[in-house]
Structure formats: C-alpha cells, structure tokens
C-alpha positions in Angstrom: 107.0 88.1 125.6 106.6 91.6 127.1 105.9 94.8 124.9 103.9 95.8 122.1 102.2 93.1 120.0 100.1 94.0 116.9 97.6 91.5 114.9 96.9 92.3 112.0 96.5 91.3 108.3 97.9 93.6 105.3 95.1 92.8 103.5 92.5 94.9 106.1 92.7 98.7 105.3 92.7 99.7 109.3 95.6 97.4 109.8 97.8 98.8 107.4 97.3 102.3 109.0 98.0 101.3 112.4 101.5 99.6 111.2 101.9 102.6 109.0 102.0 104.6 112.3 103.9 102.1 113.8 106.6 102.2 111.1 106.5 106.0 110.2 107.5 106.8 114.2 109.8 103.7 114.1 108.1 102.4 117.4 109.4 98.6 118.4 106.4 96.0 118.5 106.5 92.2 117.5 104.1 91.9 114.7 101.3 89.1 115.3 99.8 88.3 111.5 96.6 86.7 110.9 95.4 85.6 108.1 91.6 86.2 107.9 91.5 83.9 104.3 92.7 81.2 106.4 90.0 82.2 108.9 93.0 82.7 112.0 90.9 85.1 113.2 88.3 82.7 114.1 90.6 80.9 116.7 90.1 80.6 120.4 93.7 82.0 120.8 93.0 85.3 119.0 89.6 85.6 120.5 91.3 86.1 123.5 93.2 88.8 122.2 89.8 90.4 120.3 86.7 88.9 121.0 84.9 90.7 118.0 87.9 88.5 116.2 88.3 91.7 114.0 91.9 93.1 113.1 94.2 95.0 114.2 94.1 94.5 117.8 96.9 95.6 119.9 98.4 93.7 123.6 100.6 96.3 125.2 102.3 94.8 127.7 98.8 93.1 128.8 96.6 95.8 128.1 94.6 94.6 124.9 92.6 96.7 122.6 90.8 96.6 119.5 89.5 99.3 116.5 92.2 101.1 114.6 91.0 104.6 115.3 90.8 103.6 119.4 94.6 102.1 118.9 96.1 105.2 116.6 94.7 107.6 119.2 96.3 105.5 122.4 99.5 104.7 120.7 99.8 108.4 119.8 99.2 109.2 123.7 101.2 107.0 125.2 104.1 106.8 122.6 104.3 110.9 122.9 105.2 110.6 118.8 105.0 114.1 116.7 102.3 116.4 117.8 100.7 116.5 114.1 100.0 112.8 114.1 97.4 113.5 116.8 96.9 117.1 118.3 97.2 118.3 121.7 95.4 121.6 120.6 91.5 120.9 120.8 90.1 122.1 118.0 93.6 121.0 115.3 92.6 117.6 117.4 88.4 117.8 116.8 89.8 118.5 112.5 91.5 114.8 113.0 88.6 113.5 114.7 86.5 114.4 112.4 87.2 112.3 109.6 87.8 109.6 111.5 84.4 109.1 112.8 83.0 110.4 109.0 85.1 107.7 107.5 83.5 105.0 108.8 80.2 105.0 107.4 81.2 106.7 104.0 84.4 105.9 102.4 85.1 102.8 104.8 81.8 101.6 103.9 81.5 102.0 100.2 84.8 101.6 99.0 85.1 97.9 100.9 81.9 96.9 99.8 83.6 98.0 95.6 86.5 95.8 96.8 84.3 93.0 97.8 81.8 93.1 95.1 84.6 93.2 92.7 87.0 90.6 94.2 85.7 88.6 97.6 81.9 87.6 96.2 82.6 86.5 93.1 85.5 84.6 94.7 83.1 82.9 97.4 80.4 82.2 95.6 81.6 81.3 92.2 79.1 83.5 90.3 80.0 86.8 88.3 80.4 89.9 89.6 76.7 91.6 90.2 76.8 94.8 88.1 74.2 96.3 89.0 75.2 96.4 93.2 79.0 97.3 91.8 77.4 100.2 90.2 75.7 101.4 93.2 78.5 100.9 95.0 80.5 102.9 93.1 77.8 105.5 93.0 78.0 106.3 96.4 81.8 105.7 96.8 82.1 108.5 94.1 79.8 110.9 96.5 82.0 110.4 99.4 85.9 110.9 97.3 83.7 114.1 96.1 83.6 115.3 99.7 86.7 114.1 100.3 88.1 116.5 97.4 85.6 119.3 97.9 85.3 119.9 101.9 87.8 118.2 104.1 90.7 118.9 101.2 88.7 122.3 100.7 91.6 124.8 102.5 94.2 122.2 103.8 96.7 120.1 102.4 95.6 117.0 104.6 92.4 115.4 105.9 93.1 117.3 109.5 94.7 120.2 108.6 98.0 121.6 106.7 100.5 118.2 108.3 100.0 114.6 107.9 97.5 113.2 110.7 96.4 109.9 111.6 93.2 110.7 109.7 95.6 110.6 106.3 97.0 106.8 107.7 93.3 105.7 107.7 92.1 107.7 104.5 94.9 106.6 102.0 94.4 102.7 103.3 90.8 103.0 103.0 91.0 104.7 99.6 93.5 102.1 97.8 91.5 99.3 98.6 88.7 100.5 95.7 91.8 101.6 93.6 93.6 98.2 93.6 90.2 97.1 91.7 89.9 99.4 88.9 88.2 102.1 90.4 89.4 106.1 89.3 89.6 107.4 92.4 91.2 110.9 91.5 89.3 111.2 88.0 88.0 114.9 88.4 89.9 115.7 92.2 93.1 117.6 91.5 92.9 117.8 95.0 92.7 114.5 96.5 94.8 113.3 93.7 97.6 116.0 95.5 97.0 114.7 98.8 97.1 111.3 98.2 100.5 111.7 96.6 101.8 113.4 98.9 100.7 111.2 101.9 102.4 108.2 99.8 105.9 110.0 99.4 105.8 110.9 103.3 105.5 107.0 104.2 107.5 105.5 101.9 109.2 103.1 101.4 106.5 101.5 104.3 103.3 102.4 101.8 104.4 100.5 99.0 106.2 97.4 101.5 102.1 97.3 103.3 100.6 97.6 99.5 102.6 94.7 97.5 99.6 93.0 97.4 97.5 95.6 96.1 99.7 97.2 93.5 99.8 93.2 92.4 95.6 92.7 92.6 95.9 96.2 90.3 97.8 94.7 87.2 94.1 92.6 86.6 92.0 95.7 87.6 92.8 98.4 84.9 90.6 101.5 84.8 89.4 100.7 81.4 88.4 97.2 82.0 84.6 96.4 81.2 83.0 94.1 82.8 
C-alpha cells in the first residue's frame, strides 16, 4: 500500500509526538503498531523497516526512516505544515533545535529511566523497586524540569519560542512518562506547569486519546505514595 506508514507504540514517548504531529496537522498515514511488550519489534519484518528495531519509524512511499526528531523535522519539510511547527527563519529554527538535541540526554534520559525504575524493573525482574537508584533518578530528573522552567521557559511561552513547536510535541511526551508514575513534575515551576497546560489544550482531544494508558498507570502512582 502506497503512502505514509508509521510504526509506532503509544507506550514510547517519541512515538506519541510524531503521531501527535501527525494528528494536530491532520496529515493521512496508515498507522503500523508495534507492541514492544510483545517484543514485535524484534521481528525480521520490522527490522526491515528499522534495523535499530526502535520506534517510531516512518515508510513514506518507500523512503524509510527512523528517530523521532529526524522524522518530525522531514515530515515538517516535506508536508509544508504551519511554519511554527518547524521554522524557516534560522535562528526561530536553531531555538527548536535546541531542545531537541538537549532533550535527549537530560529529560529523555532521566525521566525514562524514573519510569522504568518505577514500573518496567520491578515488573521484569520480580524484585522491589530499588530506592536508592529511583532517588537518583529523580535527583537528576528534578535538575533538568529546573532548566526546563528556569532557561528555555525563561522569556517564551514554549520550548522554541512564543508558538507551539515540535520541541513542545517531544517535551510534553517525554515529561508525562515520569508523571504517570508519581513523580511532581510542576511542584515549584509556575512556568512549566503553564506551558505544559497549554501545550495539552492546543492538542486535544489527540493528547489525552495517545495518553489513555498513562492517565490509567497514574490512578496507582499518586504523588503522595511512599514507597
């Protein structure tokens, strides 16, 4: 089938963005799940798609690509959607850029590895959850939402500048994956509390459709559970 296929699992923070895109600038593609519990992307079929087996990956029309910020920036490109989801002007475009290539190794990192300290590990293994990494993990996840609040939210409204960007598809997704666990994001960040709202109302009803099984994974995560 020609046109634009996208793999991806709603469970994996990049692949929500990249349908969130999809969705918000009501683009046509035939959505290609894969269920990485079930281990689908282990399979000779989708290895063919993405041989790093990771999701999303993309097949436009034959052309197959992997990593969500690579596929946000080419479907922004070739799809011609709203300037403010990906800039034309250099330096509103380098603002975008810039978070994306921060986020990787700061709230990407440290938020999944709350969410899998909390949730996956305990689940695999069959042993409690390890305190002592959770709290260093959630040490340095509160350093980077501190950032978040205090530099890139410092004189804009969104992580790239004063209108929603791709950045904000990748920073909300990454950000409600420690959320959905327990973790108070927003406790002391007026700022990235405002933000994230805002990003949510300006997606809907697609944020909370990708998040169902977050908000549900939340109801056994309250803030003021001890563990």
């Amino acid at each position: 089938m020609a046109g634009l296929k996208v793999y991806f699992d709603l469970m994996s923070q990049p692949s929500r963005a990249v349908v969130l895109f999809l969705k918000a600038n009501k683009l046509q593609f035939t959505p290609k799940p894969i269920a990485l519990r079930k281990g689908e992307h282990l399979k000779e079929e989708f290895g063919a798609i993405n041989p790093f087996r990771l999701v999303p990956a993309i097949d436009d029309n034959g052309f197959k690509l992997s990593e969500s910020v690579a596929i946000l920036r080419y479907l922004a490109d070739k799809y011609q959607v709203s300037d403010h989801w990906y800039p034309k002007d250099l330096q509103k475009r380098a603002r975008v850029d810039t978070f994306m290539a921060w986020q990787h190794l700061n709230l990407r990192l440290f938020g999944s590895l709350v969410f899998r300290t909390k949730v996956i590990d305990p689940r695999m293994t069959g042993k409690p959850i390890d305190k002592k990494k959770l709290a260093e993990c959630e040490t340095q996840l509160d350093i980077c939402l501190d950032k978040i609040d205090t530099i890139f939210l410092r004189e804009s409204s969104f992580l790239g500048g004063n209108e929603i960007s791709v950045a904000d598809l990748l920073g909300i997704c990454e950000l409600m994956q420690p959320y959905a666990v327990g973790h108070d994001v927003f406790h002391g960040r007026p700022k990235l509390d405002r933000w994230a709202k805002k990003v949510q109302q300006q997606l809907q009803p697609d944020f909370d459709q990708a998040h169902t099984f977050l908000f549900k994974l939340k109801e056994m995560f309250p803030p003021s559970a001890k563990l």
